[in-house]
C-alpha positions in Angstrom: 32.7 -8.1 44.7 31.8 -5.6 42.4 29.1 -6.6 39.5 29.4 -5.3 36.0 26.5 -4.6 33.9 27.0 -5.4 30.4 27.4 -1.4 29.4 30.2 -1.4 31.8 32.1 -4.4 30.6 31.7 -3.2 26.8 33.3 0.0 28.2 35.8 -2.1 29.7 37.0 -4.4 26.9 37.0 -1.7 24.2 39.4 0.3 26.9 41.3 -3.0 26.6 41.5 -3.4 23.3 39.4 -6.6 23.5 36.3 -5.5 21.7 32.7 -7.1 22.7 30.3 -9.7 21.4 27.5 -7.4 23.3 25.9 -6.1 19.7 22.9 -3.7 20.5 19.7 -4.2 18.0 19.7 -1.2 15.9 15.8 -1.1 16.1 13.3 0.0 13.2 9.5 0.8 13.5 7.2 0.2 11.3 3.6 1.9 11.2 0.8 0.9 9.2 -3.1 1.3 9.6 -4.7 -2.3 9.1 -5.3 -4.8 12.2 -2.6 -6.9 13.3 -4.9 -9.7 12.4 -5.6 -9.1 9.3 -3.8 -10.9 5.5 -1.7 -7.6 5.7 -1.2 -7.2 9.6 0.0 -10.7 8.8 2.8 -9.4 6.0 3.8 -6.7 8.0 4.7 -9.0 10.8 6.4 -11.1 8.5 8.5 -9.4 6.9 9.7 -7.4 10.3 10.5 -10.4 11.6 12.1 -12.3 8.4 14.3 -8.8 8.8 15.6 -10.0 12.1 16.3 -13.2 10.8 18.0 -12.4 7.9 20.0 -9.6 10.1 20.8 -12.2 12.6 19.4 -9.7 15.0 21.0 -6.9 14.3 17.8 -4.8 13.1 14.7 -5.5 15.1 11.5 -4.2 13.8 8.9 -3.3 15.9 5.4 -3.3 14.5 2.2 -0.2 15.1 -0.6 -1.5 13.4 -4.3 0.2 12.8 -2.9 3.7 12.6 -1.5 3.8 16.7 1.1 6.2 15.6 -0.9 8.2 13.5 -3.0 8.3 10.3 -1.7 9.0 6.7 -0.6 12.4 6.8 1.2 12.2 10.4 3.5 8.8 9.1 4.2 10.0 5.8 6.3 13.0 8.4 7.4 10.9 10.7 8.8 8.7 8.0 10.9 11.6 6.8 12.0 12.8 10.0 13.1 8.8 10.2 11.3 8.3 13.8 9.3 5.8 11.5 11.2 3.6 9.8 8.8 1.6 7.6 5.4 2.6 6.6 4.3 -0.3 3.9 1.1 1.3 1.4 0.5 2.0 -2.3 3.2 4.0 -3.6 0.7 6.9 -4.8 0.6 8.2 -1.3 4.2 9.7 -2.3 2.0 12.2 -4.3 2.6 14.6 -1.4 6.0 15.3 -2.9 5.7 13.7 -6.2 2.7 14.4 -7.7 3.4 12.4 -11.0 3.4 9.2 -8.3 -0.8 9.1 -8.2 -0.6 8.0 -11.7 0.7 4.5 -10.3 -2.8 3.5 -9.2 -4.3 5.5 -12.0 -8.0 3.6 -12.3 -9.2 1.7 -15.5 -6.4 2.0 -17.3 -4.3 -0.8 -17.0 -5.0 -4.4 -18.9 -3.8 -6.7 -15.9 -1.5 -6.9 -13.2 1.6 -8.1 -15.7 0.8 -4.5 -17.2 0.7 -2.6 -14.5 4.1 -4.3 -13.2 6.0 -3.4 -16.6 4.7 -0.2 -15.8 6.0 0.3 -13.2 9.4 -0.9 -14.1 9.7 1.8 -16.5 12.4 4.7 -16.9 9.1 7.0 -16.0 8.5 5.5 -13.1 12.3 5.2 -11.9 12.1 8.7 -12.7 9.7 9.5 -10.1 11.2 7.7 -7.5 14.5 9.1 -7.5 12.9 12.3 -7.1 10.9 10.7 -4.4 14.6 10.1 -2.6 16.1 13.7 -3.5 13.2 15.6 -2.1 11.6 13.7 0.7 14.5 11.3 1.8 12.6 8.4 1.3 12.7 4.9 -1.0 11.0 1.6 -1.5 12.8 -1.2 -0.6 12.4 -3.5 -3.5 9.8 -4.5 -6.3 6.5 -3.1 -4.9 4.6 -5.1 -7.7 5.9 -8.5 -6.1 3.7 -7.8 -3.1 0.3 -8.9 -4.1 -2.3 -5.9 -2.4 -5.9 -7.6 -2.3 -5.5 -9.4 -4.9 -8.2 -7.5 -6.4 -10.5 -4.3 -5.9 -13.6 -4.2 -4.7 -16.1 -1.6 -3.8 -18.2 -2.5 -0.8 -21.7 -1.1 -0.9 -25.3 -0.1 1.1 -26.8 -0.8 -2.4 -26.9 -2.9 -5.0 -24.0 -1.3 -7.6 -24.2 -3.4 -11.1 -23.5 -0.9 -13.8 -22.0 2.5 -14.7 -25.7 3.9 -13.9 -25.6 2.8 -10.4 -22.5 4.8 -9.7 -25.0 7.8 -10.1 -24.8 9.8 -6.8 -22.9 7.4 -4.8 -22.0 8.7 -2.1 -18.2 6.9 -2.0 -15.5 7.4 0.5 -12.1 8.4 -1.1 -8.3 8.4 0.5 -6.6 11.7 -0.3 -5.7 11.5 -3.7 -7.0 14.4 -6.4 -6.3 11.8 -9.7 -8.8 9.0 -7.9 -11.4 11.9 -6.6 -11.6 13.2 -10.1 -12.2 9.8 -11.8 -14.4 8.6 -9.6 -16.3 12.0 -9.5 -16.3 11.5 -13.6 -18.0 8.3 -13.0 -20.9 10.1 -11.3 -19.9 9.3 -7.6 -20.3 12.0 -4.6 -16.4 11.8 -3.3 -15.7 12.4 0.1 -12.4 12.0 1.5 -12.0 10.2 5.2 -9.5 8.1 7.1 -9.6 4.3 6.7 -10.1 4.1 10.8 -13.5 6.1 10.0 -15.4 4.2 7.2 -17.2 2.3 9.0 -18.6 4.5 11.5 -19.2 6.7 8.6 -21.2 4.2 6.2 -23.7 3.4 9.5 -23.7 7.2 10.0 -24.6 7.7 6.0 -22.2 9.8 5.3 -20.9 8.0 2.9 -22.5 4.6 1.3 -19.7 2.5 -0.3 -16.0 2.4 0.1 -13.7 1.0 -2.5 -11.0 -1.8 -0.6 -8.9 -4.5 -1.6 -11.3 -7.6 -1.4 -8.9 -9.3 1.5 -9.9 -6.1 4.4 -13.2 -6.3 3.7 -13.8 -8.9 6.7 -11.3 -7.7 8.7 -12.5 -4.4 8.8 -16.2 -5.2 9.1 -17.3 -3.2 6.3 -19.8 -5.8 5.3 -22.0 -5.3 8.5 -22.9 -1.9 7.6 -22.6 -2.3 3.5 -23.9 -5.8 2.2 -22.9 -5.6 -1.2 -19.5 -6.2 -2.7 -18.5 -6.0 -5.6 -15.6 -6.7 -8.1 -14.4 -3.7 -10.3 -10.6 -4.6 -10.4 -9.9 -0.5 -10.1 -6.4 -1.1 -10.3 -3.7 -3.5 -9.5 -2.1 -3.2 -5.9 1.3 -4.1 -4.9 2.6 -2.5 -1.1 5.6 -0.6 -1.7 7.7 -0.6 1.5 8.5 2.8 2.1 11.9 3.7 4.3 13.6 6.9 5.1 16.5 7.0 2.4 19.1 8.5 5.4 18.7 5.1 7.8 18.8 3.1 4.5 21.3 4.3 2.6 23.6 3.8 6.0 23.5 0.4 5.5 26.1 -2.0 3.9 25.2 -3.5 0.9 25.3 -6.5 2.4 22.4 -5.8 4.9 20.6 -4.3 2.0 20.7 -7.3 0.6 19.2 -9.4 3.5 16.3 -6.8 3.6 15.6 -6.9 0.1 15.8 -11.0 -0.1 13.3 -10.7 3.0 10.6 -8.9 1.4 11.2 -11.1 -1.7 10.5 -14.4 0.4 7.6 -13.3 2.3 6.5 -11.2 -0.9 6.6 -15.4 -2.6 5.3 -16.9 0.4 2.2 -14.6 0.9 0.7 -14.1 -3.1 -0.9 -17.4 -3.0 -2.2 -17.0 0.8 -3.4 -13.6 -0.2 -5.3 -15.7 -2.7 -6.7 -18.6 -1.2 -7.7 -15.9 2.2 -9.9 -13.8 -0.2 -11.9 -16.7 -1.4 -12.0 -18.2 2.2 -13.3 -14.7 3.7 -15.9 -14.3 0.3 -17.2 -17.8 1.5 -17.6 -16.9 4.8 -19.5 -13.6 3.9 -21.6 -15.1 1.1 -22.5 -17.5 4.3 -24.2 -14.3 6.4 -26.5 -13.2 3.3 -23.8 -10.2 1.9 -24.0 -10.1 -2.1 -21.1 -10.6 -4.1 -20.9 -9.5 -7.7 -18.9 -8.5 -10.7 -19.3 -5.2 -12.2 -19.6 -4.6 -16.0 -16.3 -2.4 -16.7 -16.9 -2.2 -20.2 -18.7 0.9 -20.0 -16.6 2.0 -17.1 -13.1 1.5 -18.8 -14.8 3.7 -22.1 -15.6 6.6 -20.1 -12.5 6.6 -18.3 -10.8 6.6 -22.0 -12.7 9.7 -22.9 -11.3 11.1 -18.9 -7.3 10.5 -20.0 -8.0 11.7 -23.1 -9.3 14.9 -22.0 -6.8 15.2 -19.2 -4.0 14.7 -22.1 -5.4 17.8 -24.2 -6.1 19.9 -21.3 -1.9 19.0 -20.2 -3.0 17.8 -16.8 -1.2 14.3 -17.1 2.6 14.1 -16.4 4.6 13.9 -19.4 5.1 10.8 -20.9 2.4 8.9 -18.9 -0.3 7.8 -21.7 3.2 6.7 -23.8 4.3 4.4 -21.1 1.2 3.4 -20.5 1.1 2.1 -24.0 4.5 1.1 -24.6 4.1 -1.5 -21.3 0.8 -3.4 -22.6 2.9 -5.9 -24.3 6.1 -7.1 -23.7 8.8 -6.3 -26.0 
């Protein structure tokens, strides 16, 4: 007796005009470069497999954490191509096509995280990101804002930082991004750009001597063995913009769209007040070992960094329309 395999009976009914109940998973990767363990490696996982759910199993993500298909620059292509599916970061690393995007994690210039989130609900930013799909092929899936990122900055230091006159020659490791570089550099710290992966190896090393982080990686990662100071300078607020090539995307129904969408949303809900309570858990737990935790005075910091917008206005270096959106979001209307 002759045994069919299910590819042969699928062939089989449809020949028959029977159809088949044997739906193949259309499967979706997702890259990101944070430990699997981690509040974020946590997200990731979560919302992959609240996708699944949600799709009754006819999308399965599959999950690369800490950078095992490549660092920044590598997933940003393969994202494009579409042989990533997902990568999940700040939406300023769509700078590479859209240069106006770096302004969403522009530092010291927003009030709070409401204002940041109005801000980036605005026409200007819309604007961006429809650019972002017309000449990369890629969008974010939903309301980056919703998914809390931290929930606050910190910079994690070899010494001691407590005031704008500390930032003096500090040697501080940057991601790629020109508009952070140059403020930071305006603060009066030595920027050197390296990959996540390498900051810690690179802080024992000396080559660099602080590293800016949302406060929840800073266990995680281990930066406190090698840099025993943190502290708070709320740089800017952080939400994780899902980022997914606009051609597999913009296949789907509307329906399935949906279930993706209301996916993010829930785990988005579920995970602000774990993101919370795990950064004051892991602070605890630090504090414990003898690493310093402190708040930095931003007065000073927020003034200069006036004086830096300002000069970037008059000089025509900011995009058009930023400083007025900026302004037109502090309240709401």
């Amino acid at each position: 007796m002759t045994i069919l395999n299910k590819s042969m009976l699928a062939t089989v009914f449809v020949a028959l005009g029977l159809g088949t109940t044997f739906a193949s998973a259309d499967v979706w990767r997702m890259a990101h470069k944070m430990p699997a363990e981690s509040i974020e490696g946590q997200i990731f996982q979560a919302v992959a497999d609240r996708i699944g759910a949600k799709t009754n199993g006819t999308i399965k993500v599959e999950v690369y954490p800490s950078e095992q298909l490549g660092k920044d620059d590598a997933i940003l292509e393969q994202l494009q191509l579409g042989s990533v599916t997902i990568y999940p970061e700040g939406s300023a690393y769509l700078q590479k096509w859209v240069p106006e995007l770096q302004f969403t994690s522009a530092p010291f210039i927003f009030d709070s995280r409401e204002h940041w989130s109005r801000f980036m609900a605005s026409d200007l930013v819309d604007g961006w990101m429809d650019k972002i799909e017309a000449e990369a092929g890629i969008v974010v899936i939903g309301d980056s804002t919703k998914m809390v990122r931290g929930p606050y900055r910190v910079m994690v230091t070899k010494r001691p930082v407590a005031s704008l006159a500390d930032l003096q020659g500090l040697k501080l490791r940057m991601h790629p991004d020109e508009l952070a570089a140059a403020a930071w550099r305006n603060l009066g710290a030595e920027v050197r750009t390296l990959a996540w992966t390498e900051v810690y190896e690179s802080i024992g090393r000396g080559i660099v001597e602080a590293v800016n982080s949302p406060v929840s990686l800073v266990e995680t990662m281990r930066f406190y063995e090698v840099a025993p100071n943190i502290v708070r300078h709320d740089e800017y607020p952080q939400g994780l913009a899902f980022m997914t090539n606009a051609a597999t995307w913009n296949a789907l129904d509307a329906e399935t769209q949906g279930q993706i969408i209301a996916a993010y949303d829930e785990v988005a809900a579920e995970f602000g007040p774990k993101t919370d309570a795990e950064a004051d858990v892991s602070l605890a737990r630090m504090k414990a070992l003898g690493v310093n935790i402190s708040t930095l005075d931003t007065g000073p910091v927020v003034a200069k960094m006036a004086e830096f917008y300002a000069r970037m206005n008059a000089e025509g270096k900011l995009p058009a329309g930023f400083l007025d959106a900026v302004n037109a979001t502090r309240t709401v209307n």
